[in-house]
VMD Tcl script that draws the C-alpha trace (Angstrom):
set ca {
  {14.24 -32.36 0.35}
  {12.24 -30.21 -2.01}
  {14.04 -28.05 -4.89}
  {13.39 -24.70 -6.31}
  {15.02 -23.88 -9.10}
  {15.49 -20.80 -11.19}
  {16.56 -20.49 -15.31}
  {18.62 -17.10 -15.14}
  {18.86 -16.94 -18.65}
  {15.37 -16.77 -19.23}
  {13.68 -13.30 -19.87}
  {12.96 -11.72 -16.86}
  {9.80 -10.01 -16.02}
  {9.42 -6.29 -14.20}
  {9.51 -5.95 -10.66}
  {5.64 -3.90 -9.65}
  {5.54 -1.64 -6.67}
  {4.73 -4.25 -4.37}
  {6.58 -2.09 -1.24}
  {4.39 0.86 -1.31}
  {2.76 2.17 2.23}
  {0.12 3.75 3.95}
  {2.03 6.76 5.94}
  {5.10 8.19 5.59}
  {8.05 8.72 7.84}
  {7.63 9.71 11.45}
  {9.79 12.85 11.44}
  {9.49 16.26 11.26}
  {11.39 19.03 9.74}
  {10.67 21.70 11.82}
  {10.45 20.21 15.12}
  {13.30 17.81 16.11}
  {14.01 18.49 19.90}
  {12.85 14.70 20.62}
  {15.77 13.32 18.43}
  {13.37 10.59 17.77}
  {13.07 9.32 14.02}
  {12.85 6.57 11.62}
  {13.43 8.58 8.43}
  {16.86 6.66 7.44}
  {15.35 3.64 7.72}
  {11.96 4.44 5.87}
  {14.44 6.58 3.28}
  {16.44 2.68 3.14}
  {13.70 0.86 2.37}
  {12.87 2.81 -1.20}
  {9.33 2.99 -0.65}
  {8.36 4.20 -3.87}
  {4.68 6.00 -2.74}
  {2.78 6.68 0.27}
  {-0.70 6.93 0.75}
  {-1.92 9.66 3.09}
  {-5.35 7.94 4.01}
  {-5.52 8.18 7.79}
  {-2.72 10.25 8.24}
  {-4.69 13.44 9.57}
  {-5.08 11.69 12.81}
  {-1.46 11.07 13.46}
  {0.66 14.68 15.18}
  {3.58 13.27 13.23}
  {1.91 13.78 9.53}
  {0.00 17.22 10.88}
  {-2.39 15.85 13.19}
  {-6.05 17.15 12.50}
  {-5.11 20.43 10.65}
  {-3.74 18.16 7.54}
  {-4.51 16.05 4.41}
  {-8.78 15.69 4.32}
  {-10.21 17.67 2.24}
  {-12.53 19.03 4.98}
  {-9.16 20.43 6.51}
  {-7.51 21.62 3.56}
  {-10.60 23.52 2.86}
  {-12.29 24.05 6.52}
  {-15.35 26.50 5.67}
  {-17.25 24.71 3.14}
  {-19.05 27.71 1.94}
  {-15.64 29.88 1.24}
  {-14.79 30.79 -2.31}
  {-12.79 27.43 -4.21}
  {-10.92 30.17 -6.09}
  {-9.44 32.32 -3.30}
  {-6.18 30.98 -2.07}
  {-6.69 32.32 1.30}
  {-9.76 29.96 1.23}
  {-7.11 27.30 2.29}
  {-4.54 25.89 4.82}
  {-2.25 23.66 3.53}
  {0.76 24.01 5.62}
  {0.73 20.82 7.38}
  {-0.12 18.73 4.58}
  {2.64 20.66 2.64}
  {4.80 19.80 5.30}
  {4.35 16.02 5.48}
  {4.36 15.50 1.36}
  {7.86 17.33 1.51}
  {8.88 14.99 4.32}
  {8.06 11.93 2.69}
  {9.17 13.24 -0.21}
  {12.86 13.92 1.76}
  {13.08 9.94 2.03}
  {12.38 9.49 -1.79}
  {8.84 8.42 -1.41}
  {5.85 10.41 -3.53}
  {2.31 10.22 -2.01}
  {-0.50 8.53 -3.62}
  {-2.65 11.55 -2.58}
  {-5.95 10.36 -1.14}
  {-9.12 13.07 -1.68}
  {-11.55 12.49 0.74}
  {-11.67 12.22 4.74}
  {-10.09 9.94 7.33}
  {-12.69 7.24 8.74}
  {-15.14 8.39 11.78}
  {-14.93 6.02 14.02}
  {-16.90 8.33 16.97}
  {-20.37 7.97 17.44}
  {-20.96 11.41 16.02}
  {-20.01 11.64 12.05}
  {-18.89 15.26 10.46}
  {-16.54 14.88 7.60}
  {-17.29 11.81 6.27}
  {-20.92 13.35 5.20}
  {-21.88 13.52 1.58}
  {-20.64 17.18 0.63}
  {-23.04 19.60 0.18}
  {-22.17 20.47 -3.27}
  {-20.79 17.99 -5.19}
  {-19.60 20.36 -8.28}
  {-17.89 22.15 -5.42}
  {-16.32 19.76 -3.66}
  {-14.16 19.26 -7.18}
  {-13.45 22.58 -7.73}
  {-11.90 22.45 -4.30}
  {-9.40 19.10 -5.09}
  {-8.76 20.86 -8.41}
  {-7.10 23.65 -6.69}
  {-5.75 21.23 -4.20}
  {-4.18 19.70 -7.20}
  {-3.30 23.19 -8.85}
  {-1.23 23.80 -5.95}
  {0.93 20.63 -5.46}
  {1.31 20.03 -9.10}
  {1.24 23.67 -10.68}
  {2.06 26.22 -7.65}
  {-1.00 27.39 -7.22}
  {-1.32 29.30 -4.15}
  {2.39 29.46 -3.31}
  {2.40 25.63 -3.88}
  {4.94 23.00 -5.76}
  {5.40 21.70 -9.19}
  {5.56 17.72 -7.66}
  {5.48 14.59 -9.75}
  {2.06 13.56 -7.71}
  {0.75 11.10 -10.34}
  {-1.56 9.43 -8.30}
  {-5.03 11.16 -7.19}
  {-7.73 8.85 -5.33}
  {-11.34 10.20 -4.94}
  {-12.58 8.96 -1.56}
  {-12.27 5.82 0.98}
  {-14.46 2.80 1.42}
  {-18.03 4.66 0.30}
  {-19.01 0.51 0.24}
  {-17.90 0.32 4.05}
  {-20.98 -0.15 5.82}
  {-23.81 -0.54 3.25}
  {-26.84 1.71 2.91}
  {-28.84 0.36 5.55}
  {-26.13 1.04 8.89}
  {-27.31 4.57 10.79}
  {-23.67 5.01 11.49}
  {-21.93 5.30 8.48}
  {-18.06 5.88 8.80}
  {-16.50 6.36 5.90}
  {-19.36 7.66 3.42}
  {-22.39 8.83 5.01}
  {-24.98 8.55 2.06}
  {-26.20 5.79 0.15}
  {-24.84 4.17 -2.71}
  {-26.41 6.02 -5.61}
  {-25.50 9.38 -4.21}
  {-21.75 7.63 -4.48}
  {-22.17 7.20 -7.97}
  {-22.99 10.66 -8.59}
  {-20.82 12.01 -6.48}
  {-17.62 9.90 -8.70}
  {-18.80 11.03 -11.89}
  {-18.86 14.61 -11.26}
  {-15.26 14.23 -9.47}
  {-13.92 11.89 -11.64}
  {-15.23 13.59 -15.15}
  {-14.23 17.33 -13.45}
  {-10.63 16.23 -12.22}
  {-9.88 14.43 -15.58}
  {-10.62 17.01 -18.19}
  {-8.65 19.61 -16.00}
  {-5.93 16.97 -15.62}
  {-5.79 14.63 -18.08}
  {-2.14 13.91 -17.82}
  {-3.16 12.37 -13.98}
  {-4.40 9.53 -13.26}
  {-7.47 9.77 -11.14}
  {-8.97 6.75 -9.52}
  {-10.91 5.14 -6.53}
  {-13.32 4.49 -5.36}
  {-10.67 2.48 -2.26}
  {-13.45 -0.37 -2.05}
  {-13.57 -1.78 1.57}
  {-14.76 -4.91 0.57}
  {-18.18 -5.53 -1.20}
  {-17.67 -7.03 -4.34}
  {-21.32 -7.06 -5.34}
  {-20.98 -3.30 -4.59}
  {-17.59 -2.94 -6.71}
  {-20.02 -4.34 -9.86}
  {-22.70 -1.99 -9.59}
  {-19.98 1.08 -9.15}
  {-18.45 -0.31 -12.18}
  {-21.23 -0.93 -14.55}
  {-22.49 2.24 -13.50}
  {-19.19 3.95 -14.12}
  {-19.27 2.53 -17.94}
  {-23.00 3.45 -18.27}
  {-22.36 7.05 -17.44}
  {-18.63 6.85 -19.75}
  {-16.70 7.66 -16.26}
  {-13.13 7.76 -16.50}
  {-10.77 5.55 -13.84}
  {-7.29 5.30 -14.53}
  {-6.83 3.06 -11.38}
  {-9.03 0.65 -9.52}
  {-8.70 0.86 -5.47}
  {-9.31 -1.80 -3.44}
  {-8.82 -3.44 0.13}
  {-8.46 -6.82 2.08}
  {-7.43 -8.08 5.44}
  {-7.03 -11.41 5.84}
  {-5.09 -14.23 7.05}
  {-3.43 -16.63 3.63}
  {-1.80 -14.62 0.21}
  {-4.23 -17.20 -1.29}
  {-7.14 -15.25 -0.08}
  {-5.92 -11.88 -1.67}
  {-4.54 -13.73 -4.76}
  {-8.03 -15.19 -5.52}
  {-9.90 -11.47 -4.98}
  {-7.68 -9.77 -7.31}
  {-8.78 -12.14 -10.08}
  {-12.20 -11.90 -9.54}
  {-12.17 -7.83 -9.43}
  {-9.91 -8.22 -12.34}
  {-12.76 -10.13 -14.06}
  {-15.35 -6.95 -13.31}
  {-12.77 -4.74 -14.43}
  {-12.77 -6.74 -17.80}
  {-16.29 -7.13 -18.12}
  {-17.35 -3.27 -18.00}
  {-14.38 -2.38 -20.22}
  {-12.02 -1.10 -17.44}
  {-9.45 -3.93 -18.07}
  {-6.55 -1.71 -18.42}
  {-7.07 0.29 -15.34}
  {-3.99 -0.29 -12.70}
  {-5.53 -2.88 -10.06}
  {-4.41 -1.32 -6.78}
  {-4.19 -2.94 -3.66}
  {-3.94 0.17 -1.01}
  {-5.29 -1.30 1.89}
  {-4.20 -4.68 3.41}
  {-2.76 -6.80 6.41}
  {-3.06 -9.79 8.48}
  {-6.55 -9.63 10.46}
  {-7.99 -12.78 11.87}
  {-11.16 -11.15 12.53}
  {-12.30 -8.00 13.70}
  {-14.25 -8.84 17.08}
  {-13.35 -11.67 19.39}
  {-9.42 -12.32 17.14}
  {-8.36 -8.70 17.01}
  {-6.13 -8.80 20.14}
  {-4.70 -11.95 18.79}
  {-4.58 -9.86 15.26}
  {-2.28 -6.90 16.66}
  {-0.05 -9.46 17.98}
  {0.22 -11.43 14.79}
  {1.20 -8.17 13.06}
  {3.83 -7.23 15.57}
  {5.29 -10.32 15.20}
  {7.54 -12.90 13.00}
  {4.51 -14.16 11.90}
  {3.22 -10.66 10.71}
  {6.10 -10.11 8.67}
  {6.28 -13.47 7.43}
  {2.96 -12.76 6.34}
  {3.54 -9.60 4.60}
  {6.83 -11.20 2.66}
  {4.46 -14.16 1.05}
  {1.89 -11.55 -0.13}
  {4.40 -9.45 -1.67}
  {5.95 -12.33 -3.69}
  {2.79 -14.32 -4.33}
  {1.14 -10.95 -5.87}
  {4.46 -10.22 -8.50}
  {2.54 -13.10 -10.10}
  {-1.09 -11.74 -9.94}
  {-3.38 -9.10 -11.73}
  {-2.44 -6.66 -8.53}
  {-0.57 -3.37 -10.06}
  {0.41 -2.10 -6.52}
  {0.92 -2.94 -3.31}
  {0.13 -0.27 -0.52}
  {0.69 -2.23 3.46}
  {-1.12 -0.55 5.99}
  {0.22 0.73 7.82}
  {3.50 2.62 8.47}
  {1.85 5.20 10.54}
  {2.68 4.73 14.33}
  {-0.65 2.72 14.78}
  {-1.40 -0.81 15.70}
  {-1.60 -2.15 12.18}
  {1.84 -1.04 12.03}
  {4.60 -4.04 12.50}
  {7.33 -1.67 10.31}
  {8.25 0.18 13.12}
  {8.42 0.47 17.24}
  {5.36 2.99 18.50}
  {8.04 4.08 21.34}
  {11.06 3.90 19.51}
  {10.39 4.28 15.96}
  {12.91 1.78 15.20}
  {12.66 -0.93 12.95}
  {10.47 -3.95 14.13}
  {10.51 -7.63 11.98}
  {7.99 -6.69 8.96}
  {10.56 -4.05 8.18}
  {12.51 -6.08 6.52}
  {10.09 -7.71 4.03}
  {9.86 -4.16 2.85}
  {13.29 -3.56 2.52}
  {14.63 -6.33 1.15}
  {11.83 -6.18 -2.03}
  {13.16 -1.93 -2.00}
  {16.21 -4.20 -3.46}
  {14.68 -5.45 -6.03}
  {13.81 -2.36 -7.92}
  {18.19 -1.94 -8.85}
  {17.37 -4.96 -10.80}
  {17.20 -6.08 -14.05}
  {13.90 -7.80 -13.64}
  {12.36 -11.10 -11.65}
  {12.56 -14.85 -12.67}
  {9.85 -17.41 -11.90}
  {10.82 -20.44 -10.09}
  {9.69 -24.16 -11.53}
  {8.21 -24.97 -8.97}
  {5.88 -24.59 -6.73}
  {6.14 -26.08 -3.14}
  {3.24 -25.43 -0.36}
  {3.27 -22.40 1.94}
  {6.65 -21.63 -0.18}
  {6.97 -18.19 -1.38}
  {9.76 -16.88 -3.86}
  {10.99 -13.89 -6.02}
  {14.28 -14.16 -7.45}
  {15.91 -11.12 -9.40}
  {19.09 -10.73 -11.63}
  {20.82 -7.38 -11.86}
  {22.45 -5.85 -15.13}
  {25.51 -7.69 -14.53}
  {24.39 -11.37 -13.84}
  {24.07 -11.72 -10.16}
  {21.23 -13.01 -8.19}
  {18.71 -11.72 -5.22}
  {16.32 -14.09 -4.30}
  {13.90 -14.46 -0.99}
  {12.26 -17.27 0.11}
  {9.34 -17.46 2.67}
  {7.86 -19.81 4.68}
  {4.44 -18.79 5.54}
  {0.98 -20.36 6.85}
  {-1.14 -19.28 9.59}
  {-0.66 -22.63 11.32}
  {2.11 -22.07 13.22}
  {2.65 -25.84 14.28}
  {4.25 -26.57 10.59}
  {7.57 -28.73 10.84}
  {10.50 -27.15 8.93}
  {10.97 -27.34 5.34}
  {14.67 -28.65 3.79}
  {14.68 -26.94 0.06}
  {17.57 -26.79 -2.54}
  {18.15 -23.73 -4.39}
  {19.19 -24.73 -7.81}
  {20.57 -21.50 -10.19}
  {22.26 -24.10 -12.79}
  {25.24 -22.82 -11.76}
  {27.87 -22.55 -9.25}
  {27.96 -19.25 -7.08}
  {28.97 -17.28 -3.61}
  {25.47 -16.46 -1.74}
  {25.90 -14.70 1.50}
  {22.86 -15.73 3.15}
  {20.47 -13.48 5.30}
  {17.62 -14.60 7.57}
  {14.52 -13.37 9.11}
  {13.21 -15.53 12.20}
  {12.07 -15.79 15.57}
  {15.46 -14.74 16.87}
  {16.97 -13.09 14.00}
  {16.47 -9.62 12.02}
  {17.15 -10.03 8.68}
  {20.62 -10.84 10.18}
  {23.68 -11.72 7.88}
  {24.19 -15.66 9.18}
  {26.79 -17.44 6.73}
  {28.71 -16.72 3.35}
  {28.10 -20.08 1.54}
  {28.01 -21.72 -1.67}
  {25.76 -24.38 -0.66}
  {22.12 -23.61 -1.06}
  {20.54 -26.41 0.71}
  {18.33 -24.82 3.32}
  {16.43 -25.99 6.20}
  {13.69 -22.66 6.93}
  {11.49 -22.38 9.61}
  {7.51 -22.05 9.09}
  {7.13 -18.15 9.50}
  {10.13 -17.09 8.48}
  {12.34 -15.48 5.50}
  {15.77 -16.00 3.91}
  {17.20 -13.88 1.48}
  {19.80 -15.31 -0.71}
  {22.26 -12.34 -1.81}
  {25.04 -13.28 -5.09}
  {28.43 -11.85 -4.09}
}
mol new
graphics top color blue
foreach p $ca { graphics top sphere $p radius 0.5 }
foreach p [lrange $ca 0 end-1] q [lrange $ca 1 end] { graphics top cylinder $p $q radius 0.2 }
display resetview
């Protein structure tokens, strides 16, 4: 039997927003005649940001008359400064609705991917100088009223999506159809424009798909040229927390060396994805599954002790990438719990390290104001012929633990009040250890 044991009285360490999505709740407002919803559950979860990347392709969020810039603004050669020059009231719609369930979006400026063998959006705009006059006033009016618009606590403002995507060389670009150097001018003149009219904000990108090579260029450039980024965005999919762990260092390291080292490190893309060609069928069903959420519950804890500011899963949108939530039912399928159970952990007082560290073990523990404990324990690997693991869970103390689990069988299911913490856990699967 292996141990894990946690010193409560130690200091404890911030929990970071590590249960952040990509889309919001499936609900809408105006239109409920389907009675069809999973807003109390995403509301439950305390998903403290959303990122609307993708979103526009989705009815629920607004469907193609919402959130790109290229539909906010649809007639690229209107005036920037006329209000009428806009239509924002689907986007308005589904930043009110998530906002409803107590989530703020992390407001992505740019376009949803192309995947059609014709690209229109995804372009190089015309005008770059233009193109940030336009997500000033998109700002202007979510932040300031502009335009009959809000004053909402939107902090978070990302310039683009995966420009690094498909290289320079691919003919059929889908998320930035120009070349790297027209990137790089294309961020300074957004990033310089949007900061000195909104200094307060932080304004980041560039949502790097995965070139690293391409992430030191952009930021050696960036310093060259004296570009502000408050945050660095970033993406992986891929199949051990290891993996993710080990990239956040090393972009961490780039951020250091061209003296963007305390710009948030933000993870807004990620999943399980065994590949994207021959695997992907076996993928979707990994995602859907215990294993999936399993999965998402060891990346979660293992990056509370890495460089990574925030976590954003994707996705919550009613998609395939989506193991949060039924496509038919919108209710709440096994990775829903790893979210909500870490939405617990912001009520409290901060997060204590365990001593050890056991393989393919994953832990957070937490102590609230008044003493008691939360703590989660996963059992992850992407072997799924593991034998179970027996562990102790030693607090230095006696205690009452009502004990939940997360398995094969089970959905984050109360199973036994106990005060005996010697588990037996299952490989890919969860237990959460509650202090009554």
């Amino acid at each position: 039997m292996e141990k894990l044991s946690f010193d409560l009285s130690k200091p404890v360490t911030p929990f970071k927003i590590l249960n952040a999505t990509n889309g919001g709740p499936w609900h809408k407002r105006h239109a409920m005649s389907q009675h069809r919803t999973n807003f109390e559950n995403y509301k439950a979860a305390n998903i403290p940001y959303s990122r609307n990347h993708d979103s526009g392709v989705i009815g629920i969020y607004g469907g193609p008359y919402s959130h790109d810039i290229s539909k906010i603004f649809p007639d690229f050669n209107a005036d920037p400064e006329d209000p009428a020059s806009y239509d924002f009231a689907c986007t308005d719609e589904s930043v009110l609705c998530t906002l409803d369930a107590g989530t703020k979006t992390f407001f992505r400026l740019g376009e949803t991917i192309e995947h059609q063998i014709k690209k229109h959006a995804t372009l190089p705009p015309k005008d770059f100088k233009k193109w940030a006059v336009i997500c000033e006033h998109v700002i202007r009016h979510y932040t300031q009223g502009w335009a009959e618009g809000f004053k909402l606590d939107i902090d978070y403002w990302e310039i683009w999506n995966e420009p690094d995507l498909d290289g320079d060389e691919s003919l059929n670009k889908c998320t930035w159809g120009g070349v790297k150097t027209e990137f790089f001018d294309f961020y300074e003149i957004a990033a310089k424009h949007l900061k000195e009219r909104f200094p307060h904000l932080k304004i980041g990108g560039p949502a790097l798909a995965w070139d690293e090579d391409w992430a030191k260029d952009f930021l050696c450039e960036m310093q060259r040229r004296n570009v502000p980024l408050d945050f660095f965005s970033w993406h992986i999919y891929c199949t051990e927390p290891v993996q993710m762990i080990e990239k956040s260092k090393r972009l961490q390291n780039l951020l250091d060396k061209y003296g963007y080292g305390d710009s948030e490190s933000i993870l807004n893309e990620w999943n399980y994805v065994k590949d994207w060609t021959v695997g992907f069928v076996d993928t979707i069903k990994t995602i859907q599954s215990v294993k999936g959420a399993a999965f998402t519950m060891a990346c979660i804890s293992a990056s509370q002790h890495s460089p990574i500011d925030m976590l954003m899963y994707y996705d919550t949108r009613p998609a395939v990438f989506c193991g949060v939530f039924d496509l038919y039912t919108y209710e709440p399928r096994k990775t829903y719990y790893p979210l909500y159970w870490y939405g617990m952990f912001y009520d409290m007082k901060g997060e204590i390290s365990s001593y050890e560290n056991i393989e393919n073990i994953y832990s957070l523990c937490g102590v609230d104001n008044s003493g008691k404990t939360l703590t989660i324990i996963t059992y992850y690997s992407d072997s799924d012929s593991l034998s179970p693991k027996e562990i102790f869970v030693d607090f230095h103390r006696k205690g009452k633990y009502e004990i939940y689990l997360l398995d094969k069988e089970t959905d984050g299911t109360l199973v036994e009040t106990t005060e005996d913490l010697h588990l037996t856990i299952d490989v890919n699967s969860c237990i959460m250890i509650k202090e009554i």
